[in-house]
ZAMARGU-4260 file (C-alpha; in steps of 0.2 Angstrom, whole numbers, plus 5000, padded with zeros to 4 digits):
<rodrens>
0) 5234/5475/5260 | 5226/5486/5274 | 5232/5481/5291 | 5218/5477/5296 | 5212/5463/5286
5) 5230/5452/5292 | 5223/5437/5303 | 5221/5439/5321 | 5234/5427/5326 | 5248/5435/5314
10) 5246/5452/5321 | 5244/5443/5340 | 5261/5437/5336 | 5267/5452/5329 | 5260/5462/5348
15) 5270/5447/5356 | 5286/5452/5347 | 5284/5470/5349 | 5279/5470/5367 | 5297/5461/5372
20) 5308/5471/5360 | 5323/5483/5367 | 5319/5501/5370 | 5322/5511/5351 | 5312/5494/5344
25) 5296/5492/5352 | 5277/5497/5350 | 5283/5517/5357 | 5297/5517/5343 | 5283/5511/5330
30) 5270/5523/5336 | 5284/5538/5335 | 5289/5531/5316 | 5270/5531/5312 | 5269/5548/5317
35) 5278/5555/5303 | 5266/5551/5291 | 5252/5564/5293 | 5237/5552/5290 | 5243/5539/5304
40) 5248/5556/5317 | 5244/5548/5335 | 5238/5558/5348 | 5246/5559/5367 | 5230/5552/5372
45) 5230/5537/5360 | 5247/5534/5366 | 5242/5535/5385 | 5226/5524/5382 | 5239/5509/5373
50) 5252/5511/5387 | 5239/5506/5399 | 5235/5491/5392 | 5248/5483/5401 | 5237/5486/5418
55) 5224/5474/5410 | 5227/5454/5413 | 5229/5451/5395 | 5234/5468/5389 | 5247/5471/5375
60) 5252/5489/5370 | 5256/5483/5355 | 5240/5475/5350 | 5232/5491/5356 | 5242/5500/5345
65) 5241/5489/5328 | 5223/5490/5330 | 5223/5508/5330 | 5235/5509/5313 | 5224/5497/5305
70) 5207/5508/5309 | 5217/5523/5301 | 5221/5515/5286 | 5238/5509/5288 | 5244/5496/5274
75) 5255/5481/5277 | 5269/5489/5268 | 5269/5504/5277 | 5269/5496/5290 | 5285/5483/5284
80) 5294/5501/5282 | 5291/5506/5296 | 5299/5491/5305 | 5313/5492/5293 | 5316/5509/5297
85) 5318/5502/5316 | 5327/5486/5309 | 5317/5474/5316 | 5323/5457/5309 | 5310/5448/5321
90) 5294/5457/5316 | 5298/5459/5299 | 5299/5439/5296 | 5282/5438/5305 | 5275/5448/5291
95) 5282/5438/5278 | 5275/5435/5261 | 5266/5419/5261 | 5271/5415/5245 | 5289/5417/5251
100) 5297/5399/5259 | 5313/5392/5262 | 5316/5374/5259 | 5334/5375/5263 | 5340/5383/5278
105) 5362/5388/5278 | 5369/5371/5290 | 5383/5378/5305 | 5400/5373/5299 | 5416/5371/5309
110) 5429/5368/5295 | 5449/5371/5294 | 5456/5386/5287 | 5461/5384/5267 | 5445/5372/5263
115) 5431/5378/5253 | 5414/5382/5260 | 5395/5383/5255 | 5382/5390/5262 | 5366/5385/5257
120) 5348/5396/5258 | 5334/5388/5243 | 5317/5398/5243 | 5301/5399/5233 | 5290/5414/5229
125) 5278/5422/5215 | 5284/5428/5204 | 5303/5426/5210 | 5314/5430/5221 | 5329/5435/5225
130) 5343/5432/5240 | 5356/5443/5249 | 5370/5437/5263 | 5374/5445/5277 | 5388/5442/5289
135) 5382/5451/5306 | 5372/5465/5299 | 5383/5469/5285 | 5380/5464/5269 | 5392/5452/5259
140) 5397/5458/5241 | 5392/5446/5228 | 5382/5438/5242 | 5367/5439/5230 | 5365/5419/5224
145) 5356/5405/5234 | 5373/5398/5238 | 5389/5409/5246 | 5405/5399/5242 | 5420/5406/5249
150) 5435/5395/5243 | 5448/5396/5251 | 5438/5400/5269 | 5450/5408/5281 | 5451/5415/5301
155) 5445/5430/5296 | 5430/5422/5287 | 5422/5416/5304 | 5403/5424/5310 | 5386/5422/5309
160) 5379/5422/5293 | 5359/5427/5287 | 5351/5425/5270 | 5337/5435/5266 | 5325/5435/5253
165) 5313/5444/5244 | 5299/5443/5233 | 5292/5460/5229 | 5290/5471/5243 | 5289/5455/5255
170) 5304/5445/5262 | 5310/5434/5274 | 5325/5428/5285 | 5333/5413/5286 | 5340/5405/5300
175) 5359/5412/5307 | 5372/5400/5303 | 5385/5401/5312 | 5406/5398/5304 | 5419/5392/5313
180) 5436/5392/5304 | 5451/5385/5313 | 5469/5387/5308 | 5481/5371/5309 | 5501/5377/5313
185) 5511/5368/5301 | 5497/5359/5291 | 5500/5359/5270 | 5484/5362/5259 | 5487/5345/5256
190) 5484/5338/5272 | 5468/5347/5273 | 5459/5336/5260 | 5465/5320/5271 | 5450/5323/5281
195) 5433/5315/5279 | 5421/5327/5273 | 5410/5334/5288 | 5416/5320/5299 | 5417/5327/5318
200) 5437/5328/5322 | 5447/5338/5335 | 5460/5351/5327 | 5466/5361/5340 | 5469/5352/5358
205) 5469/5359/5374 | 5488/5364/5383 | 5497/5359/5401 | 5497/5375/5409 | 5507/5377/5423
210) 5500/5394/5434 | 5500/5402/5448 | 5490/5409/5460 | 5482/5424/5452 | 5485/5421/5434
215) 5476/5420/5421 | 5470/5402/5415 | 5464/5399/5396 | 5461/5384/5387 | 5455/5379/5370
220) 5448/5367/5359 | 5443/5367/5340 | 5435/5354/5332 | 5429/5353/5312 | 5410/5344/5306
225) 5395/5346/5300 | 5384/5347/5310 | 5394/5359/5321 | 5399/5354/5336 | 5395/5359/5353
230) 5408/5359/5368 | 5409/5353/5388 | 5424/5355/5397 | 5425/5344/5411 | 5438/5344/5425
235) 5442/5329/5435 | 5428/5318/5428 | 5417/5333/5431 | 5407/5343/5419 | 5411/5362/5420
240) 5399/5376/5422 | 5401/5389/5413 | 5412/5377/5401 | 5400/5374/5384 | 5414/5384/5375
245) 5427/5380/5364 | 5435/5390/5375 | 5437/5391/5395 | 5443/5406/5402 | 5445/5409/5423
250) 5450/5426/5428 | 5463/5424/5443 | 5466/5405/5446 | 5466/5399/5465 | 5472/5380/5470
255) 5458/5374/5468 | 5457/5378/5449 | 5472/5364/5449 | 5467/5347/5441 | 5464/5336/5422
260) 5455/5345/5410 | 5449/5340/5393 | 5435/5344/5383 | 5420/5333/5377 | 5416/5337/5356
265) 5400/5332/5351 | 5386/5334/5339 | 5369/5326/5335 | 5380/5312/5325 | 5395/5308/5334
270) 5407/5313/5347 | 5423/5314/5353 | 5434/5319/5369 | 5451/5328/5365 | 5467/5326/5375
275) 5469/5327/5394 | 5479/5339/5401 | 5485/5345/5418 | 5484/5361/5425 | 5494/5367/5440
280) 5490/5379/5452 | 5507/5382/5460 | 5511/5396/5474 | 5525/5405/5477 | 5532/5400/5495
285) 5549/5401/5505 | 5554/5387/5516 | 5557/5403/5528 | 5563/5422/5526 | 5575/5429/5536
290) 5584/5445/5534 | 5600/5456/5539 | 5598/5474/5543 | 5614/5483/5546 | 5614/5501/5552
295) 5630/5512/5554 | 5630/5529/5563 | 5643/5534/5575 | 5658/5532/5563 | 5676/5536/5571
300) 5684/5543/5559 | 5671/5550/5547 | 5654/5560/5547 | 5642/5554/5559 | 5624/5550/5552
305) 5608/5550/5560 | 5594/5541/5549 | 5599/5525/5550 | 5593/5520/5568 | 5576/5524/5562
310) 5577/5518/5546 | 5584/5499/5552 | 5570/5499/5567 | 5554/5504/5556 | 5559/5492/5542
315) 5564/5479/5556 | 5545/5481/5562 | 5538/5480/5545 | 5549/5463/5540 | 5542/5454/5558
320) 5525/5461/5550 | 5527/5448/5535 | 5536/5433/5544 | 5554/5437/5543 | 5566/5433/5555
325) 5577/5448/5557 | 5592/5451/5566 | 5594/5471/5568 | 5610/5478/5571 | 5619/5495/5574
330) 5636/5503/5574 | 5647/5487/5568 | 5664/5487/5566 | 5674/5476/5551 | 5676/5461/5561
335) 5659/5462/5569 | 5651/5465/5551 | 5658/5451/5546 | 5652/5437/5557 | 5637/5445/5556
340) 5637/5442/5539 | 5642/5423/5545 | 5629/5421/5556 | 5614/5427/5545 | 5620/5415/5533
345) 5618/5402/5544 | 5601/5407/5543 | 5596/5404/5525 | 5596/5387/5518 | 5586/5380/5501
350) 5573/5389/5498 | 5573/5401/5509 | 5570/5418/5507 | 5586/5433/5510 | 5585/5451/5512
355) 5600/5460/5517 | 5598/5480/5521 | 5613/5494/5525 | 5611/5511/5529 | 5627/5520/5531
360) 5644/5525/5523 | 5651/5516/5506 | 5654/5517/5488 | 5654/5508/5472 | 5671/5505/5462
365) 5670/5497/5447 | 5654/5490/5448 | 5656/5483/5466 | 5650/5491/5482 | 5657/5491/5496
370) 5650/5494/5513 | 5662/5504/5527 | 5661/5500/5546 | 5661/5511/5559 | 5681/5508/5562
375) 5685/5512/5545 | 5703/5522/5543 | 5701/5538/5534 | 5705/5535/5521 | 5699/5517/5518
380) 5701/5504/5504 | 5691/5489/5501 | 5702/5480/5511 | 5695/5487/5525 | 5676/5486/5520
385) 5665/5472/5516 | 5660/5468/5498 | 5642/5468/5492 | 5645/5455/5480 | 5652/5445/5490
390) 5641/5441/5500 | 5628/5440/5487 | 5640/5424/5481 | 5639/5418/5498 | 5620/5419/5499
395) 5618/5407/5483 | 5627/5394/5490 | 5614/5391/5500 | 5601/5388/5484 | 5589/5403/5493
400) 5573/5405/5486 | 5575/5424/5484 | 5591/5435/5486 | 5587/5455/5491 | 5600/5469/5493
405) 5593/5486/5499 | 5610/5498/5499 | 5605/5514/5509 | 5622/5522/5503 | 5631/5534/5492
410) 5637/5527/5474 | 5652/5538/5471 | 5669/5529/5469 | 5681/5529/5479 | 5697/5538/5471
415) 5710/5531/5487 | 5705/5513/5480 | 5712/5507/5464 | 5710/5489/5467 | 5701/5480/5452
420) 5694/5463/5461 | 5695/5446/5450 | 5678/5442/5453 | 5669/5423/5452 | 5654/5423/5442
425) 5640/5422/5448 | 5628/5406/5445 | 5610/5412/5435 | 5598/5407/5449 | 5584/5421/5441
430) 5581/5427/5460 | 5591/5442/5463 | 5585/5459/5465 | 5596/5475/5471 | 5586/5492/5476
435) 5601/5504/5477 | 5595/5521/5486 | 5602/5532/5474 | 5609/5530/5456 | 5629/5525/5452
440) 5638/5542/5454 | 5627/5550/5467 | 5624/5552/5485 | 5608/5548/5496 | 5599/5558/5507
445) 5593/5557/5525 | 5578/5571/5533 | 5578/5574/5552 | 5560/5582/5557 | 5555/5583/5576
450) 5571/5573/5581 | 5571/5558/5570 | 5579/5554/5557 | 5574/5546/5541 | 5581/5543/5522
455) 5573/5546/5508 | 5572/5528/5502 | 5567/5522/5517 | 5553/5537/5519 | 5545/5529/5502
460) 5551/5511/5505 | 5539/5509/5522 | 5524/5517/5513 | 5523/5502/5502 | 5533/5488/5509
465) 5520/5478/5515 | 5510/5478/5498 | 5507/5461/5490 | 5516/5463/5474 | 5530/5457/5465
470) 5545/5464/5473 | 5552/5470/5459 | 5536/5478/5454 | 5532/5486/5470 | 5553/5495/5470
475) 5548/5501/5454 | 5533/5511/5463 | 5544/5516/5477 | 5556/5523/5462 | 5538/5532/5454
480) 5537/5539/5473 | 5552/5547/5475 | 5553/5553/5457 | 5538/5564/5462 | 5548/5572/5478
485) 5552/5590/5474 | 5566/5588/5490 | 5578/5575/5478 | 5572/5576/5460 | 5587/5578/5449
490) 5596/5572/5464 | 5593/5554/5469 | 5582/5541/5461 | 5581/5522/5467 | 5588/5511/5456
495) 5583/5493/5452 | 5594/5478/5444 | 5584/5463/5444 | 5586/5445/5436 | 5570/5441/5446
500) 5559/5427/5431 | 5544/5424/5442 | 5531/5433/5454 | 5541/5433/5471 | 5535/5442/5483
505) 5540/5448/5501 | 5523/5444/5508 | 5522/5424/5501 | 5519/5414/5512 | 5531/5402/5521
510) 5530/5382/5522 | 5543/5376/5530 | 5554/5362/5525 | 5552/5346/5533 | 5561/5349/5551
515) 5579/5344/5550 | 5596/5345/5558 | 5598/5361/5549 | 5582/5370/5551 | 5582/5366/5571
520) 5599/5374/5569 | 5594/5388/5561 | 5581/5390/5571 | 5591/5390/5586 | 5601/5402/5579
525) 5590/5414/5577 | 5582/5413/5594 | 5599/5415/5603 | 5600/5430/5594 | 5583/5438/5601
530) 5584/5433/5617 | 5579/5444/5632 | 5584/5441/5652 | 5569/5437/5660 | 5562/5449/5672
535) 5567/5450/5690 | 5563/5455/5707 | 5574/5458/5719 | 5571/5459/5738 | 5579/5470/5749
540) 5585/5469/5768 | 5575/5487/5771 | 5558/5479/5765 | 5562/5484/5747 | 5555/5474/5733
545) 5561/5479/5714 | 5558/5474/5697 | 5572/5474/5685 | 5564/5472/5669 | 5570/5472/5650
550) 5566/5478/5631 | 5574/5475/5617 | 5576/5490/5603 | 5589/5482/5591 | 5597/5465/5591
555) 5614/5472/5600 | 5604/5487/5609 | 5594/5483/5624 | 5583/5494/5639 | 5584/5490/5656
560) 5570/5498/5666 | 5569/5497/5686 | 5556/5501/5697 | 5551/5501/5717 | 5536/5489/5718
565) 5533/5487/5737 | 5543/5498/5750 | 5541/5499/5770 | 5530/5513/5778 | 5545/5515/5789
570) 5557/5523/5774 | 5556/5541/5771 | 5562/5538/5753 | 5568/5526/5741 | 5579/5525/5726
575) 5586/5511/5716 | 5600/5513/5702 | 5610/5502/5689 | 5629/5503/5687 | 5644/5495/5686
580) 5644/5486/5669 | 5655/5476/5660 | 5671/5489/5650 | 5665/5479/5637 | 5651/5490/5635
585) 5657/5506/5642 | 5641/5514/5646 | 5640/5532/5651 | 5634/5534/5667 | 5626/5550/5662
590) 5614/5542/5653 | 5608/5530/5663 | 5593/5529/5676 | 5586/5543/5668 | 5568/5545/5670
595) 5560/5543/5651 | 5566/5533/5641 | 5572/5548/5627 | 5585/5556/5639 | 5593/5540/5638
600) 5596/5540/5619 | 5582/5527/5616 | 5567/5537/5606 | 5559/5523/5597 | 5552/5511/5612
605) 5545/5523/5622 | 5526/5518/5622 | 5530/5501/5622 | 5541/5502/5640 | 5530/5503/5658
610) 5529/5520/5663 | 5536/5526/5680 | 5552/5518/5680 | 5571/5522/5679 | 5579/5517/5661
615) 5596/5514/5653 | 5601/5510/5635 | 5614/5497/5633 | 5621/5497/5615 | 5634/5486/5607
620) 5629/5471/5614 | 5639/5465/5600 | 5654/5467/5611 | 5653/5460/5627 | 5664/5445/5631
625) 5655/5437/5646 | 5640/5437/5654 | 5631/5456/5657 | 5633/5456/5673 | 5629/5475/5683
630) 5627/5482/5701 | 5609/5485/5708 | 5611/5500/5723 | 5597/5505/5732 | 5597/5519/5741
635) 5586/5525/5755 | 5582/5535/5770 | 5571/5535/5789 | 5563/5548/5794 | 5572/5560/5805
640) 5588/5554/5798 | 5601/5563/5787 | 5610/5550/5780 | 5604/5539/5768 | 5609/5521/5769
645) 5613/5510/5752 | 5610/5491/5748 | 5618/5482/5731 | 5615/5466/5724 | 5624/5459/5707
650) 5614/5452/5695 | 5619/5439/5680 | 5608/5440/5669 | 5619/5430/5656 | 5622/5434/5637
655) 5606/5444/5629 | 5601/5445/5610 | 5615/5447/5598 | 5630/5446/5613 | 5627/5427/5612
660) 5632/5424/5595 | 5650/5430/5600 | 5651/5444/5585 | 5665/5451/5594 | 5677/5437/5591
665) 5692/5443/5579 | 5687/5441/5559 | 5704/5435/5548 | 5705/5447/5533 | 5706/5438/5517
670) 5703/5440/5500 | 5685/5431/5499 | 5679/5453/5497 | 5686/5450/5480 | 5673/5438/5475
675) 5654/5438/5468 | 5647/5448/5453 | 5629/5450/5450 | 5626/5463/5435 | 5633/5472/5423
680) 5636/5488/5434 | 5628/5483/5451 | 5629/5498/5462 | 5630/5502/5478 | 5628/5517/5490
685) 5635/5529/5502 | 5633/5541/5514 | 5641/5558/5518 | 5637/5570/5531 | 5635/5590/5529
690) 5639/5594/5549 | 5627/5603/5562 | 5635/5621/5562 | 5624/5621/5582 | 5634/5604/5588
695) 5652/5598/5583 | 5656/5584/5576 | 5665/5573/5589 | 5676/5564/5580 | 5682/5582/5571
700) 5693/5585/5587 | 5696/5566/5596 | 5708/5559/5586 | 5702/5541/5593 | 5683/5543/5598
705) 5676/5530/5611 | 5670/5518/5599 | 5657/5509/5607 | 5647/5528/5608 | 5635/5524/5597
710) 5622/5536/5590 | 5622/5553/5590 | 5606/5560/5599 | 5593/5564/5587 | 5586/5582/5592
715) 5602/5590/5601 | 5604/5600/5591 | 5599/5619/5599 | 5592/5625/5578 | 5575/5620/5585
720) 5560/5620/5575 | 5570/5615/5557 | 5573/5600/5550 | 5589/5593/5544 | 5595/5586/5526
725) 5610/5578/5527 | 5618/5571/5513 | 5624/5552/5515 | 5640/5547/5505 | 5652/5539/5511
730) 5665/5553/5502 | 5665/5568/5511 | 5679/5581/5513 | 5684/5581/5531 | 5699/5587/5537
735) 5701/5574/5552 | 5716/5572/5564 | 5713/5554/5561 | 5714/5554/5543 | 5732/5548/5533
740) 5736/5561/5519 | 5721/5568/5511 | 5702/5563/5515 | 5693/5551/5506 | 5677/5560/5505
745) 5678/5573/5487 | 5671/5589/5492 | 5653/5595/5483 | 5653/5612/5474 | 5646/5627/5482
750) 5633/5630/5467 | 5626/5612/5470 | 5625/5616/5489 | 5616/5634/5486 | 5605/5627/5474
755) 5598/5612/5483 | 5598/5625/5500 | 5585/5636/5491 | 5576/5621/5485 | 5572/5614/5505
760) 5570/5632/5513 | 5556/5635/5524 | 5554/5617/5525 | 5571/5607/5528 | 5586/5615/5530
765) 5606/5610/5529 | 5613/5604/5546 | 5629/5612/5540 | 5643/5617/5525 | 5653/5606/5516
</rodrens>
């Protein structure tokens, strides 16, 4: 039949169609496919004249462009091939035969796994016709009857499903029908012929979900019948939008996502509501987070270190960061580590969340560690260090929400200690997490550039610490990190041990527990702990007015600053110093009332101090007895007179930070060290020190070294412009007068030494030989 002799309002469809198909479908696509046929060859401006249909009110480039076939003499059939070529289901079943119809359209079905299916597709035509089943666009084998039986239907039987038909050269589509086969857990063949044929029923209910904030939240519904049924989810008493599914999906849940779900089945017979369920949205939380960071430096009997004093204050700023309390310290002896292990579990309490940090000497035997205080004999036994597992046991007994160690330490044994400890187990609580520095067996290491010193893990650790991640997760990113450093690959690598079973995080948030006698306690605690004199003014006799003023920079170290504030015209010249303080603390006068903070020792607070002021460091607060009481002298001067004059008050300024807790008070030794286990293999750390070949070590030639000196000074070392690597381990060979029989520290081999050398030269270099 020419195309032009097919009615006006079949071919107005057909422009319709056409006009709103997908690019590769449409009137261009046809008017490219009618190219290929010489007779029908379209020229650029028939093509230009039909595209600018679309500028006329009732315009159709389409329309434009059939009418032009059909003056050219195109037929129907070509015309069907061409569309077929484009596989246009749409426009072909508007050009179907007339004497093609269907009287029976294939029905939706939602039916059970195991049953037996028919789809149905009855048509009539002249002469005949004839039928073939697709599922999607593929054609199903044998699918050539009025009827597709599948017996038995199964999953993977579910789709859309068309019939088509043809009669000659003409054919038609019939409707899609869409299958929807469930499977019943557990559910015989048997059971399956107990249902009422196509009656609506509810064969997979929806599941309690218990989330949290950020999962994933999925629930499903399958119901069987004919006709199929549709879906709304509802959510307390509430339809859904977005929920006409069998299933309803939400990304990353939030609280408010919490609530009673069910489903509401239905089709244009019956209906039916499945199960009720409740979904909770739950967030991880502590009832608070505090934490413990212990930094040993100015050992007397063994290698002095230098990184952690930076290493405990920038994770101290980054813990206040994400609401811990934390209780910094640095340069403890035995007795003073543990009660300060006493005090901060006073701190923690159910629910609460623990991290304990330690940078300095120790080691691992036998799958303990073991950290060493500054007062350590050489050699030392566990007797006379404080055990990691211990203290882990002791942590648990307070139900804590979350339990972390982070071990700045070597890991190699210890050959002087033999002990094996008869250790409690420990209870599975599912919250513990250990970031060792370094693996069992090895050392860790420190780098010193522009006079501060940092580890390695630490150097990694603060890069990411503040991330809102799983803590396990983001350790495992800090151990990617540092695998990636050419300065320690093949030489330290973090290790994790974890019995972590949900998504705590450092960063969730705290609620805290109904206030009770405890929590005001703890509280309390914590604040006497962080407690700073307030700022004074003294007046003079001489007309002098002057601030005394305070900083903390650890929990047991503290800056006093002073400064004139008003003097009298009459003086030539003023002057006003700090001294006499408590033996206690044994302060070198040489360090104090120095004019930057740096030159006293103190290079970490020095933008946050006033400027223009005198300053002294006062460190092992931890040690002083009674109240810190010092001597104020002002000096000054007339004009025209040689001698200077002095005025001194006393000031009291009471207990500060850390010295009220009492952590001096003498610790009875006992066996509780011998207790606590949390892994198979936990492992702890160490630190050893390779010695500045510019600047002696001090405790090399005092056999007893003032022990409340604390940190070495960063940067005195006269090898300017290098860096330093120093090993941490707490073995290192070093012949002290202090040591009994041989050191405790095994020495490392001069090819290992060379090797890692070359490795850091022209960037960081030894600080001396082992």
């Amino acid at each position: 039949v020419p195309l032009g002799r097919v009615p006006e309002p079949l071919l107005r469809r057909l422009s319709a169609v056409l006009d709103r198909a997908p690019p590769g479908q449409g009137w261009r696509a046809l008017a490219r496919r009618a190219e290929s046929r010489g007779a029908l060859r379209l020229s650029p401006l028939d093509l230009e004249q039909c595209s600018l249909q679309v500028l006329e009110p009732e315009g159709s480039p389409s329309w434009s462009l059939l009418k032009l076939l059909g003056d050219r003499g195109c037929t129907v059939v070509e015309l069907v091939e061409s569309l077929q070529a484009l596989e246009h289901t749409e426009a072909l079943q508007c050009l179907g035969h007339t004497g093609i119809k269907i009287v029976v359209q294939p029905d939706s079905q939602a039916v059970l796994s195991g049953q037996v299916v028919k789809l149905c597709c009855r048509a009539t035509g002249h002469p005949f016709v004839h039928y073939q089943w697709f599922k999607q666009e593929k054609e199903v084998p044998q699918g050539h009857s009025p009827e597709l039986v599948l017996n038995p239907v199964s999953v993977k039987d579910s789709g859309f499903y068309i019939c088509r038909v043809n009669s000659g050269s003409s054919f038609v589509f019939s409707q899609w029908a869409h299958l929807q086969v469930w499977q019943l857990q557990g559910t015989s063949h048997g059971d399956l012929m107990v249902l009422p044929q196509n009656k609506l029923c509810i064969c997979v209910q929806p599941q309690p979900q218990n989330l949290t904030v950020g999962d994933a939240l999925v629930l499903e519904c399958g119901a069987v019948g004919n006709p199929i049924p549709h879906y709304q989810w509802v959510r307390n008493g509430f339809p859904l939008a977005n929920g006409s599914k069998n299933v309803y999906k939400v990304a990353h849940v939030e609280v408010e996502h919490q609530g009673t779900y069910w489903c509401h089945v239905f089709n244009n017979q019956e209906n039916e509501d499945s199960r009720k369920v409740e979904v909770t949205i739950g967030e991880f939380f502590s009832t608070d987070k505090v934490a413990l960071l212990i930094g040993n430096m100015s050992y007397w009997n063994h290698p002095q270190l230098k990184a952690p004093m930076v290493d405990v204050y920038e994770l101290n700023s980054l813990l206040r960061q994400l609401d811990f309390k934390v209780v910094s310290l640095l340069d403890l002896t035995e007795s003073e580590m543990r009660n300060a292990v006493d005090e901060f579990l006073l701190l923690l309490d159910k629910g609460v969340y623990g991290l304990f940090y330690y940078a300095g000497h120790g080691y691992e035997n036998y799958g303990n560690s073991f950290l060493v205080p500054v007062d350590a004999p050489n050699p030392y036994r566990s007797a006379n260090c404080l055990c990691v597992q211990h203290i882990l046991r002791l942590m648990q007994g307070k139900e804590t929400g979350l339990n972390v160690f982070l071990l700045d330490m070597c890991r190699r044994r210890n050959e002087y200690d033999d002990t094996v400890l008869i250790l409690d187990a420990l209870k599975v609580t599912a919250n513990i997490v250990f970031g060792y520095a370094t693996c069992q067996g090895a050392e860790a290491f420190e780098i010193q550039q522009s006079g501060l010193a940092n580890g390695i893990f630490m150097k990694f650790l603060k890069e990411r610490l503040l991330e809102d991640k799983k803590i396990t997760v983001l350790l495992d990113e800090v151990a990617e990190d540092m695998g990636r450093c050419p300065l320690t690959k093949g030489r330290q690598a973090l290790e994790i041990h974890s019995s972590l079973s949900e998504k705590r995080a450092l960063t969730d948030p705290v609620r805290p527990a109904p206030s009770s006698a405890e929590s005001l306690a703890r509280n309390l605690q914590w604040a006497k702990a962080h407690e700073l004199p307030a700022s004074v003014y003294l007046e003079f006799q001489c007309g002098v007015q002057m601030q005394l003023g305070f900083a903390a920079e650890f929990s047991n170290v503290m800056i006093i600053y002073t400064r004139i504030v008003r003097k009298s015209p009459e003086l030539a010249a003023c002057r006003a110093h700090v001294m006499a303080f408590p033996h206690d603390l044994d302060v070198d006068p040489k360090l104090a009332n120095k004019g930057t903070p740096e030159e006293t020792g103190s290079y970490l607070v020095s933008k946050e101090l006033p400027k223009h002021c005198l300053y002294t460091r006062l460190s092992s607060l931890q040690k002083l007895r009674e109240h810190l009481t010092f001597t104020v002298c002002l000096h000054y001067g007339y004009p025209g007179v040689k001698d200077t004059m002095d005025e001194r008050k006393e000031v009291d300024v009471g207990k500060p930070l850390v010295a009220r807790l009492g952590l001096h008070h003498g610790f009875q030794t006992s066996n509780c060290c011998m207790t606590g286990y949390p892994f198979p293999n936990p492992t702890g750390a160490a630190q050893c020190h390779i010695p500045n070949p510019c600047q002696p070590d001090s405790w090399a030639d005092v056999p007893h070294p003032n022990p409340s000196a604390s940190m070495a000074q960063p940067g005195a070392c006269s090898c300017s412009g290098t860096s330093k690597v120093v090993l941490a381990s707490g073995h290192g060979v070093h012949n002290s007068p202090a040591a009994v029989g041989r050191s405790n520290v095994p020495v490392e081999t001069n090819d290992d030494t060379a090797e890692l050398e070359l490795l850091l030269s022209g960037s960081l270099s030894f600080s001396g030989q082992l």
